[in-house]
C-alpha positions as MATLAB code, in Angstrom:
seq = 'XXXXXXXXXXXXXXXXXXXXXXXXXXXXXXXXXXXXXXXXXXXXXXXXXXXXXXXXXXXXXXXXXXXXXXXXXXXXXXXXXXXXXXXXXXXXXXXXXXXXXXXXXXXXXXXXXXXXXXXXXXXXXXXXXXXXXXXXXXXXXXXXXXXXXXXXXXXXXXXXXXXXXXXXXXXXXXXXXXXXXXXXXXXXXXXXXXXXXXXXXXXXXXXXXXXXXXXXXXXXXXXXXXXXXXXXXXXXXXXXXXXXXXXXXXXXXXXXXXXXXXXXXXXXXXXXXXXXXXXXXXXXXXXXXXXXXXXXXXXXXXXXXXXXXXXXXXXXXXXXXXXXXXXXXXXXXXXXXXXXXXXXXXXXXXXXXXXXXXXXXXXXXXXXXXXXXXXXXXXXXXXXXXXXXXXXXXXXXXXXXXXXXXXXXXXXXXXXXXXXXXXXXXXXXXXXXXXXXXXXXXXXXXXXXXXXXXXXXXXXXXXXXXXXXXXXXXXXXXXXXXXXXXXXXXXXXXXXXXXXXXXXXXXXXXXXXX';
ca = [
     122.755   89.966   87.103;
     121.650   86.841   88.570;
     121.338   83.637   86.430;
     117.504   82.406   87.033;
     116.810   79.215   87.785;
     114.479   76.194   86.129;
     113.540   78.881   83.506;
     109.978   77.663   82.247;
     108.895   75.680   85.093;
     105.565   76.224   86.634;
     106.050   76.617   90.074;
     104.440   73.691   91.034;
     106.491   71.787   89.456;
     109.596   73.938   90.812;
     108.388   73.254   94.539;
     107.984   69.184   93.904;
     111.569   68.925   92.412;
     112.791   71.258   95.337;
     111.291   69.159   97.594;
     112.946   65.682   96.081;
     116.146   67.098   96.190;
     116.058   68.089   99.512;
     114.975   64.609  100.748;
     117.555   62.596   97.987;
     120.098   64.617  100.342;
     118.795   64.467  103.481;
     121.909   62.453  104.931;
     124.204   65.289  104.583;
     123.580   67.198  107.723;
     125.620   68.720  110.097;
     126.056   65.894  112.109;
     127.537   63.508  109.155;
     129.781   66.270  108.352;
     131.139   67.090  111.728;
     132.469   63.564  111.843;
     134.353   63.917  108.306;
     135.545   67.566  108.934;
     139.309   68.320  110.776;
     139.958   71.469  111.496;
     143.432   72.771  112.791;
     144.845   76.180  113.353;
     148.950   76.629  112.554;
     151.020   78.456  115.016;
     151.556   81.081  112.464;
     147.369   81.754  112.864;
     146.620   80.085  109.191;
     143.139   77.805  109.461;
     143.188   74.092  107.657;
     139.465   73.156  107.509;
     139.459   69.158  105.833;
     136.716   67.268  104.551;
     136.838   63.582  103.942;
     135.228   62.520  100.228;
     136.440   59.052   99.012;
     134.069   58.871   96.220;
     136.996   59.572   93.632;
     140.691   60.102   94.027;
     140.676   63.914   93.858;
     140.456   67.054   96.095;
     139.763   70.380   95.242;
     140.438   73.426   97.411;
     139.907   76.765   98.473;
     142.633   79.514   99.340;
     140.479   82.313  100.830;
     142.232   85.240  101.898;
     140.173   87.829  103.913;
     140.879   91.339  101.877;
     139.794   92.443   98.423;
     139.179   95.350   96.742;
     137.289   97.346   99.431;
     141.215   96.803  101.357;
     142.746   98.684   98.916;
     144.676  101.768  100.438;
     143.531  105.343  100.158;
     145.281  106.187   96.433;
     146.470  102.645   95.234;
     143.038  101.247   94.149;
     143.557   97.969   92.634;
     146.013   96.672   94.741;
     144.387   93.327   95.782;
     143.319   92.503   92.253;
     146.918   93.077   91.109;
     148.537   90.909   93.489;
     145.990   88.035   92.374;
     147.268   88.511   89.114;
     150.901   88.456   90.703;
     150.287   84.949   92.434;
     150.376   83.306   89.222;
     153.752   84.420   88.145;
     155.855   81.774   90.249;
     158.041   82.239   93.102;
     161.904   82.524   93.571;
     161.781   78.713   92.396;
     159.443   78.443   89.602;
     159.215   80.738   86.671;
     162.671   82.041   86.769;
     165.784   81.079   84.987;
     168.351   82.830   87.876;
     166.210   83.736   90.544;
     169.223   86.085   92.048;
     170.001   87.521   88.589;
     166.556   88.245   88.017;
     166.323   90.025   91.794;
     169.114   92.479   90.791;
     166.960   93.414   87.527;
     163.697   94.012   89.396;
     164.863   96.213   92.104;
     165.980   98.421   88.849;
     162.908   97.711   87.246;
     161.586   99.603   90.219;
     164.177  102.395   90.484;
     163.818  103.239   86.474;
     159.552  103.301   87.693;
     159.993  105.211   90.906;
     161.939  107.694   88.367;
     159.634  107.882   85.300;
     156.743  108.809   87.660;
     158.811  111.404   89.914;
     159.164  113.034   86.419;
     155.718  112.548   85.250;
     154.189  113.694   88.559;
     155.765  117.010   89.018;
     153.007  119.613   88.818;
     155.102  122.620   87.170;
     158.722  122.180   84.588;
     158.146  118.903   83.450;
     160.622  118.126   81.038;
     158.942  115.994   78.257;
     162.752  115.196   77.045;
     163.175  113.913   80.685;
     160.173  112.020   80.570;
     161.166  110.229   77.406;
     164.538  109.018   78.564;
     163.221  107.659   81.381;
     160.746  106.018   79.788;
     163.130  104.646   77.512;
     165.060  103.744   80.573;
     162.448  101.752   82.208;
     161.219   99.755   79.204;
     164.712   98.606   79.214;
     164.791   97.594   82.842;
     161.937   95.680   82.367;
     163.161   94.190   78.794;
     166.786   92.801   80.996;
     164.243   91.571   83.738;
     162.352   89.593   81.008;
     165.425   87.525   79.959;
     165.223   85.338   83.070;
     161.331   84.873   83.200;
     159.987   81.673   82.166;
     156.061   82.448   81.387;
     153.144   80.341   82.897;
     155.432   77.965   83.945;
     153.505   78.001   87.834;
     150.336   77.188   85.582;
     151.982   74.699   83.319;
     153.526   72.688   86.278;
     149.540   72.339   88.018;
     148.340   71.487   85.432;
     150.970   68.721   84.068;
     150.016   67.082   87.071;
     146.037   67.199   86.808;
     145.074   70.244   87.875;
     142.210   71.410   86.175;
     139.686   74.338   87.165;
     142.501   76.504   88.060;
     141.887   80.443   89.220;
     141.450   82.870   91.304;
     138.632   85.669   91.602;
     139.184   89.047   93.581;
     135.761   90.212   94.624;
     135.294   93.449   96.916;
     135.518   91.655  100.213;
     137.964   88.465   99.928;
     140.482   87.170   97.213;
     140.399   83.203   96.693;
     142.449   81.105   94.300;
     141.399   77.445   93.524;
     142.019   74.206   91.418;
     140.731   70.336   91.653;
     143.846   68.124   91.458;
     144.384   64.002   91.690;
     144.903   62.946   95.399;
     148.416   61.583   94.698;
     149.760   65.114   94.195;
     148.672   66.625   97.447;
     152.219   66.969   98.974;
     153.356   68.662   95.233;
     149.736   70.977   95.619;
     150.751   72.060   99.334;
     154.602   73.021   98.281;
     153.146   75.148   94.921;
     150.338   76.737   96.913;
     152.405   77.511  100.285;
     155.030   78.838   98.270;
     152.930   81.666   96.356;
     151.713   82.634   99.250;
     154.793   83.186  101.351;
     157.792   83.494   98.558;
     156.054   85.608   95.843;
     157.957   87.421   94.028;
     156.676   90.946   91.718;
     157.615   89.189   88.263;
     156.203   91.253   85.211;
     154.111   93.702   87.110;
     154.122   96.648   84.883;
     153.119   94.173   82.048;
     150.212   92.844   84.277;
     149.219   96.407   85.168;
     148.496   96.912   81.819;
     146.819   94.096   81.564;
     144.175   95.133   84.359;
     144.196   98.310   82.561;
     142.931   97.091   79.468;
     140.253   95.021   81.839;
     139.118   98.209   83.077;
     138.607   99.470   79.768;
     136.689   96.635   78.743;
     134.489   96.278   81.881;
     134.002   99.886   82.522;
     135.652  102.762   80.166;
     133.620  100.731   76.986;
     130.629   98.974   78.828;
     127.692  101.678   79.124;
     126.306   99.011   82.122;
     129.848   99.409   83.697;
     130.121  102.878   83.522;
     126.666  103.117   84.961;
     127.081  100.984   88.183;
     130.538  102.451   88.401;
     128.887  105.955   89.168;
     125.800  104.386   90.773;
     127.866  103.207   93.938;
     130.239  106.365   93.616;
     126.901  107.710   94.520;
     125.224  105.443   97.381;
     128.378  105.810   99.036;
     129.778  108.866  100.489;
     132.571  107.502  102.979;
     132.786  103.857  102.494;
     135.247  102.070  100.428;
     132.527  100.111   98.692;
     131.770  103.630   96.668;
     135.461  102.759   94.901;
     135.520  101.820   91.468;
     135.901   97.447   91.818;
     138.365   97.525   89.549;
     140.352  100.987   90.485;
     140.296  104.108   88.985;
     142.509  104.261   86.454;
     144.720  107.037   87.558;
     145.469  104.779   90.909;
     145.783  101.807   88.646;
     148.261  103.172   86.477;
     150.556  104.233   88.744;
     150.688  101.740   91.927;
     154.212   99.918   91.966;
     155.599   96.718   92.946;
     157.050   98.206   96.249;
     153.385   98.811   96.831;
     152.140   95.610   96.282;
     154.560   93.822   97.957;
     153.455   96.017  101.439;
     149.874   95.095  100.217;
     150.710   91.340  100.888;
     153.144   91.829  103.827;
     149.907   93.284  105.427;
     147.018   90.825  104.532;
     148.880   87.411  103.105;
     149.472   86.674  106.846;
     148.285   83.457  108.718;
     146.122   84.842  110.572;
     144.263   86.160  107.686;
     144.011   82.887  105.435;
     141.522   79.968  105.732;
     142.235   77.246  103.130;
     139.632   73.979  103.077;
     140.647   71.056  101.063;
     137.766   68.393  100.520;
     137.837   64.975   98.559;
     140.256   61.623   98.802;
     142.203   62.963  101.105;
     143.101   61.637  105.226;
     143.723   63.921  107.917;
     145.880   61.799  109.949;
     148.174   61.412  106.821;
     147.631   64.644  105.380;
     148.076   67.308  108.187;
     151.697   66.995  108.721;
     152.287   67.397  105.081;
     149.923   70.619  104.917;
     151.401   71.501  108.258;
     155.306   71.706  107.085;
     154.513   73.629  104.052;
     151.982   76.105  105.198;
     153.740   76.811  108.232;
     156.233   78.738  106.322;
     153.499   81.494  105.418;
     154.349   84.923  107.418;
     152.746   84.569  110.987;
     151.336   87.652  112.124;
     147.050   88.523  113.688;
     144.548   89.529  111.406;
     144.576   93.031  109.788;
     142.880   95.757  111.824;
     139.220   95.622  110.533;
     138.011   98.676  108.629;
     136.702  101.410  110.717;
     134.590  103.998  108.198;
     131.198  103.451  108.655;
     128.875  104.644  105.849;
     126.893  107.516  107.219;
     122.761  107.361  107.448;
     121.558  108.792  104.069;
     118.611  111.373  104.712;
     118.139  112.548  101.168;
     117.374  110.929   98.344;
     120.315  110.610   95.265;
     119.674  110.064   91.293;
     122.408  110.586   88.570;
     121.625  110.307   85.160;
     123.563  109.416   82.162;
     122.002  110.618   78.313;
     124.275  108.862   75.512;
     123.062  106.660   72.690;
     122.964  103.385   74.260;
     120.460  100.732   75.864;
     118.525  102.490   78.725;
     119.028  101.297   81.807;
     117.525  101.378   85.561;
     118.863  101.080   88.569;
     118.029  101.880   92.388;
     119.445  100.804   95.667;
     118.472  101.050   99.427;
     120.872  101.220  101.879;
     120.820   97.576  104.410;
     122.942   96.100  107.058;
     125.811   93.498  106.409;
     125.328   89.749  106.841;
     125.990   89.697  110.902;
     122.641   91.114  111.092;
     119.770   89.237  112.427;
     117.771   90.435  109.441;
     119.915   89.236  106.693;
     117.669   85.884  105.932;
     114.845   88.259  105.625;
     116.369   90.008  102.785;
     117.356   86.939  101.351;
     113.386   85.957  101.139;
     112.679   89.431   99.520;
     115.417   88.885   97.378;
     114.300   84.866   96.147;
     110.607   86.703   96.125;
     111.063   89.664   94.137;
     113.599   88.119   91.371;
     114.362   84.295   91.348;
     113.148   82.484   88.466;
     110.164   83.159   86.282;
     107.376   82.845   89.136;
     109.189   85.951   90.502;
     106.776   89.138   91.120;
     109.201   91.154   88.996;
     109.501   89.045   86.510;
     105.501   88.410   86.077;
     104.807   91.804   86.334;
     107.496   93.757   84.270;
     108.557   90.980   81.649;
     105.262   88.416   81.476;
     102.401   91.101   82.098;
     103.233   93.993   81.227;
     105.963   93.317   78.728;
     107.749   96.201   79.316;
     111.240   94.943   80.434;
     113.871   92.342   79.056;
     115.136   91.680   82.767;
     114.210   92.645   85.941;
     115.969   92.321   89.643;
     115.665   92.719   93.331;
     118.989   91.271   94.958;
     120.982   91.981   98.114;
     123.735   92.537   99.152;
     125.344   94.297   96.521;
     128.243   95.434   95.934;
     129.631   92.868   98.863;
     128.125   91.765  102.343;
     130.989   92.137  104.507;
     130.021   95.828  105.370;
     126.721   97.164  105.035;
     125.530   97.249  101.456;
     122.647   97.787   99.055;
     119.240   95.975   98.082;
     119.386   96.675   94.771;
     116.702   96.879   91.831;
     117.424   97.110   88.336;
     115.512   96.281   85.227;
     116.367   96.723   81.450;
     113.405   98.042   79.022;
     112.518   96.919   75.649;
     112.506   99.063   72.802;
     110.056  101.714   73.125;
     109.900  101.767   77.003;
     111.828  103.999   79.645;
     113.549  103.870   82.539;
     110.620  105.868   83.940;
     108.606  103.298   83.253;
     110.923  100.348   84.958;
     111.081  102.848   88.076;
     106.908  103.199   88.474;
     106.295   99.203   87.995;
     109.228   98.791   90.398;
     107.504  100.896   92.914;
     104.273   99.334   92.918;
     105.977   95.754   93.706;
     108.078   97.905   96.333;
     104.451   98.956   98.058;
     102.519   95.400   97.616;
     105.383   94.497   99.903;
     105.160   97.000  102.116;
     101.558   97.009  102.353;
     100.053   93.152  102.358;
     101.874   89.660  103.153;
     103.614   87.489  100.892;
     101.718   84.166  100.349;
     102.007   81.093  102.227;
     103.687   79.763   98.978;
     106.224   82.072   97.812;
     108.021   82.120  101.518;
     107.623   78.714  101.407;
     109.284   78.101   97.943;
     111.824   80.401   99.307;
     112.618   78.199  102.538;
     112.261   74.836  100.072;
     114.513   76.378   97.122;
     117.308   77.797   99.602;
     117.364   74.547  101.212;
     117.924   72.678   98.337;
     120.666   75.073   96.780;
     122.774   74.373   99.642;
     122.398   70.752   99.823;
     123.488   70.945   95.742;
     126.204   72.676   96.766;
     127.828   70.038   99.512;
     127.734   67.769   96.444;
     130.576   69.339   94.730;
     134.059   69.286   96.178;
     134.755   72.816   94.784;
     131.692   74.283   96.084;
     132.084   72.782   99.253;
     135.624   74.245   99.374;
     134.521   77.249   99.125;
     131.579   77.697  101.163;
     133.472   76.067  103.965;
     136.475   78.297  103.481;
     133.988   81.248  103.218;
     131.697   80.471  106.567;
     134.987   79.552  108.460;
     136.219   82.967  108.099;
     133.124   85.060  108.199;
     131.708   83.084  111.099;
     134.307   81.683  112.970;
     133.433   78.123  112.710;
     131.932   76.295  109.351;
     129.111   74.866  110.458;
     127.398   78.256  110.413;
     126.818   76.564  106.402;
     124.593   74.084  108.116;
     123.009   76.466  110.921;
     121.749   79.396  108.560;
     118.701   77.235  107.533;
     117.498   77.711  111.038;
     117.368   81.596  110.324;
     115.717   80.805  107.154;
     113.182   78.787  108.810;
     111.801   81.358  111.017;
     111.390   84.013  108.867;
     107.986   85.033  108.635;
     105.888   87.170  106.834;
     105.251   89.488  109.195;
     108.754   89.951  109.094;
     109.064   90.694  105.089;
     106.939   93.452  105.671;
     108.722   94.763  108.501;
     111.658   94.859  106.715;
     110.465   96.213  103.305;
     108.853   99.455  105.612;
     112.373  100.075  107.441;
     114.637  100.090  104.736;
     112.714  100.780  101.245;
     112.243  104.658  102.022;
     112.518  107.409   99.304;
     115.269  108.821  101.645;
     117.305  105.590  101.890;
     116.870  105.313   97.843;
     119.606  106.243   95.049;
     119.029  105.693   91.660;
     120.720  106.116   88.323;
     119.405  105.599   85.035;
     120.936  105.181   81.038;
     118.499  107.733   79.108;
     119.181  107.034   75.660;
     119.651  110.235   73.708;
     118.881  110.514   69.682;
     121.409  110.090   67.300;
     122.640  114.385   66.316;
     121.138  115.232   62.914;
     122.986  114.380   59.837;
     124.334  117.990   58.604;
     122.982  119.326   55.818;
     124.383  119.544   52.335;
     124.496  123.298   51.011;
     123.758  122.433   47.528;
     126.906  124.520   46.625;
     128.840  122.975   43.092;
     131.277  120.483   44.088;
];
């Protein structure tokens, strides 16, 4: 759920400090950054984007690699957030005590797997016995494979030299891995970083499959929320890959393979497919050739075929309901099209409208006025924006209210939408407040790094950053209200909803002598 913004302000108040910081940061437009951004494009397809910063003698960066989750192949869900987990384990130079030693003992790591699960797969005369040997067998693989791992040393080497932020998040549409390091250890940051990405190696995989195992189980399997959205987009989605489980269902998790992973980045860790922006102390003229020797041993190769399922038009409208004894829960979603269309600033004012901050309509209504809900939101796109996605609603009751109840108040925000304009004020706070978040966000090297990294890939060219506030500006409110109409329909709607049951009746005692 979204974090809300200058909590307690009135909105007065809100729209003069908006207004400040957009003119205290009026000198970063496009123009000054055009002049302090290189970009250059490798032979093998992969995109540098640079940004001069002199300020301080740092840089931060942004790896962003165009696949996630939603990339995942038909059966071997989880793929993409496995190999992120894989990219931290070192490469046939760091983490490994005899890199060709340690080769020999994957590959029958992998044989002893590939086993085990022929065994455990067969549908009729499985032999448990079998099954145990083998499994025997392959925690022994995996124990000889250990002896020549060195743990976190990739980690421990950034950061011994200053990196600090370092991570990596796998989100439905992209995968990007990132750290802030002194400028003095660029050449050391391009050798580490170019190497995980074109000499990985599949060290401890089974041990990091259980690890995302035991994140599923913590996210979803245990979390009554994450069990709900889980079944929520299984729902909204009959033929897209955003109706997958983010995470992967756990049969697919617990059986995809190193050989499998290791196509998975063959595939989508190519050059064409990578956009990394560095910004901070840091001098093209100098810098390129360095970035240009080491990143030009990443596998060449065009961009992955794009994804081809559409989602089909819904025409009927889809609820599930789930009845355990937990918090209740609502939540509803209406189908919308992905960022490319020439509509997606309008839901981005809904969005701001409906939900951001405590001026919000849903927050007056359902939490201030009525008092009826802890939380309350209206955001888009969810679950990603590549493809076309949701607009979703969800709000949270307080004790002694229903999810009924969050669906009617919903509604009736839904249809003052629909039926009148927004003020003159709200869509402009909405033009004033998204200006302002983006100018905040050019004033810190990581968050530069990654929207530049981000608009550079979806758009072609990073100064889309800079030329979205022209589609912001002409939003209207005719064109709210246009929007709301088209897309919040009964028959474009799914919900689902947490119905807390009552606890079962204590049994009762027979009054027999003990």
């Amino acid at each position: 759920m979204r974090q809300r913004l200058f909590s307690g302000f009135p909105a007065i108040f809100l729209l003069f400090a908006l207004l400040l910081a957009v003119s205290a940061a009026s000198a970063q437009d496009l123009k000054s950054f055009e002049k302090r951004i290189t970009v250059n494009v490798l032979p093998n397809g992969l995109t540098l984007v640079i940004c001069e910063r002199h300020d301080a003698p740092v840089f931060s960066y942004t790896t962003f690699i165009d696949a996630g989750d939603v990339n995942d192949p038909t059966g071997e869900s989880g793929l993409a957030h496995m190999f992120e987990h894989l990219a931290f384990k070192g490469t046939s130079q760091i983490g490994t005590t005899n890199y060709p030693a340690e080769t020999v003992a994957l590959q029958k790591v992998e044989e002893a797997n590939d086993a085990y699960e022929a065994e455990y797969l067969k549908p009729v005369g499985r032999s448990e016995q079998k099954l145990a040997e083998l499994h025997e067998a392959f925690l022994a693989a995996q124990a000889e494979a250990e002896k020549y791992v060195i743990p976190n040393q990739f980690t421990e080497v950034a950061e011994a030299n200053g990196a600090h932020d370092l991570n990596a998040a796998t989100g439905l549409d992209d995968t990007q891995y990132f750290w802030s390091m002194p400028e003095n250890r660029l050449d050391l940051w391009a050798w580490m970083e170019s190497s995980r990405l074109s000499d990985v190696v599949p060290r401890e995989f089974y041990k990091e499959r259980d690890v995302v195992m035991e994140e599923r189980r913590m996210r979803v399997d245990s979390n009554p929320i994450g069990r709900l959205e889980e079944q929520f987009f299984a729902t909204a989605y009959v033929a897209h890959n955003y109706g997958r489980s983010d995470i992967g269902w756990p049969s697919e998790v617990g059986q995809i393979n190193a050989t499998e992973a290791m196509a998975f980045h063959k595939k989508f860790y190519v050059g064409g497919n990578i956009v990394i922006a560095i910004v901070g102390d840091v001098d093209p003229e100098t810098a390129l050739p360095v970035l240009e020797k080491y990143f030009s041993r990443v596998p060449g190769g065009p961009r992955p075929e794009d994804m081809t399922t559409v989602e089909p038009q819904q025409f009927a409208e889809k609820s599930l309901v789930i009845r355990e004894q937990t918090q209740p829960v609502f939540l509803e979603g209406y189908h919308r099209p992905s960022y490319r269309d020439p509509d997606d600033a309008v839901y981005d004012a809904i969005s701001d409208i409906l939900s951001n901050g405590r001026v919000s309509r849903l927050y007056r209504s359902l939490v201030e006025e009525q008092q009826i809900a802890a939380e309350a939101i209206g955001e888009s796109p969810v679950p990603g924006e590549r493809y076309p996605s949701l607009f979703m609603f969800g709000a949270i009751p307080l004790p002694g209210h229903t999810p009924a109840e969050m669906r009617d108040a919903i509604h009736k925000e839904i249809e003052k939408l629909k039926a009148s304009d927004v003020t003159d004020a709200e869509l402009e706070m909405f033009k004033t407040r998204t200006r302002a978040d983006l100018l905040r966000g050019l004033d810190d090297n990581q968050g530069l790094a990654n929207s530049l990294a981000e608009y550079q890939t979806r758009y072609g060219d990073w100064r889309q950053l800079f030329l979205q506030l022209d589609a912001v500006n002409k939003v209207t409110k005719a064109d709210i209200r246009r929007v709301a109409n088209k897309v919040f329909v009964a028959s474009n709607r799914t919900s689902a909803e947490i119905d807390t049951e009552p606890p079962a009746p204590a049994a009762k005692s027979d009054g027999g002598a003990q």
